[in-house]
C-alpha positions as CSV (number, residue, x, y, z in Angstrom):
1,X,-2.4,5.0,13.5
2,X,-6.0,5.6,12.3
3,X,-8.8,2.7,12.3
4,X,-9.4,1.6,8.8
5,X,-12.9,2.2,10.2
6,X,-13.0,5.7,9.0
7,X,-12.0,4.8,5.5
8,X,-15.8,3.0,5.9
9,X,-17.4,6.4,7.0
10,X,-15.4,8.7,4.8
11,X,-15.7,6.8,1.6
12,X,-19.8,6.4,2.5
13,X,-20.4,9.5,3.6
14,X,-18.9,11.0,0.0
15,X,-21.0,8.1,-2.3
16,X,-23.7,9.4,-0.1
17,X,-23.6,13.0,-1.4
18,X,-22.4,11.7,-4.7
19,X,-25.7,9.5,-5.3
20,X,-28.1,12.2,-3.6
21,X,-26.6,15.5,-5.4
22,X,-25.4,13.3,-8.7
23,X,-21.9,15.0,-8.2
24,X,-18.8,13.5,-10.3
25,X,-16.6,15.6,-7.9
26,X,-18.1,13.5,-4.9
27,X,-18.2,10.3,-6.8
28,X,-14.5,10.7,-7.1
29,X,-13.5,11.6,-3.7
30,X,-15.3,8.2,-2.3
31,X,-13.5,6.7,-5.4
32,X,-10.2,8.2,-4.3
33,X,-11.1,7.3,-0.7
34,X,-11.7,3.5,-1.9
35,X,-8.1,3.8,-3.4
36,X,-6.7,5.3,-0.4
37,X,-8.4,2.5,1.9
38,X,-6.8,-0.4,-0.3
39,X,-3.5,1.2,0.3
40,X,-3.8,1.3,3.8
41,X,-4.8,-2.0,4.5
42,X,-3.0,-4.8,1.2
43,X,0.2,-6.0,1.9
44,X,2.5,-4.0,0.0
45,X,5.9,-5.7,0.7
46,X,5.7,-9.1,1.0
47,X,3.3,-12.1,-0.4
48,X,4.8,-14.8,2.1
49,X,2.7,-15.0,5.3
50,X,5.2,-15.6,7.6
51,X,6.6,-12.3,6.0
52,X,3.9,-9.7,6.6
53,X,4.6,-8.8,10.4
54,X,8.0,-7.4,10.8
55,X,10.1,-10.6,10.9
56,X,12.5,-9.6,8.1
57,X,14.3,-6.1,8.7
58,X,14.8,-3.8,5.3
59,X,18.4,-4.4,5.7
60,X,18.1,-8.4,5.9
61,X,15.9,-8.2,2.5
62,X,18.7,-6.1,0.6
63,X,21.3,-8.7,2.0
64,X,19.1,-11.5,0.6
65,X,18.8,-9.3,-2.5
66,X,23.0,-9.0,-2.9
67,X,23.7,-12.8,-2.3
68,X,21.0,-14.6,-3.9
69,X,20.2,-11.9,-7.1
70,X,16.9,-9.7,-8.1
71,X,13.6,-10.6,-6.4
72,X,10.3,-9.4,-8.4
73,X,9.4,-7.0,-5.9
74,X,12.3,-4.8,-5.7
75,X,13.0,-2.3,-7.9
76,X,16.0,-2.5,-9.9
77,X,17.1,1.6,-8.3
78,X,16.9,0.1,-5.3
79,X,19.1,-3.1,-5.6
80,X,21.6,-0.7,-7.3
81,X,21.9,2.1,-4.9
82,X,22.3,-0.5,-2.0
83,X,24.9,-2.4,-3.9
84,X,27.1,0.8,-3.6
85,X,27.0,1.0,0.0
């Protein structure tokens, strides 16, 4: 675990040098930084609020998945794969 905090200081610390030295190759490592920092903190998983902290297991999701049929954020691999099991 890392404080999303740093993202902050990395990704202004490289536009920093990017906007004093006019470097692309700083530019974009605080762009990738930016991308990494979205990543980090956007719910990946899940839209549903009551969702997002751990309620439903990975296991109770692919159950879900083999009684009630494809969701749109599962990928069709993985519904397959677990349907084998």
């Amino acid at each position: 675990y890392a404080p999303t905090g740093i993202f902050d200081t990395i990704i202004n610390s490289l536009q920093w040098v990017a906007d004093v030295t006019g470097s692309e190759k700083f530019e974009d490592a605080a762009e990738t930084a930016r991308i990494g920092k979205y990543y980090a903190v956007e719910d990946m998983l899940t839209t549903k609020p009551d969702e997002k902290y751990g309620k439903i297991t990975m296991q109770m999701h692919y159950d879900k998945i083999a009684a009630e049929g494809q969701d749109p954020f599962t990928p069709v691999r993985a519904t397959s794969a677990i349907a084998n099991v």
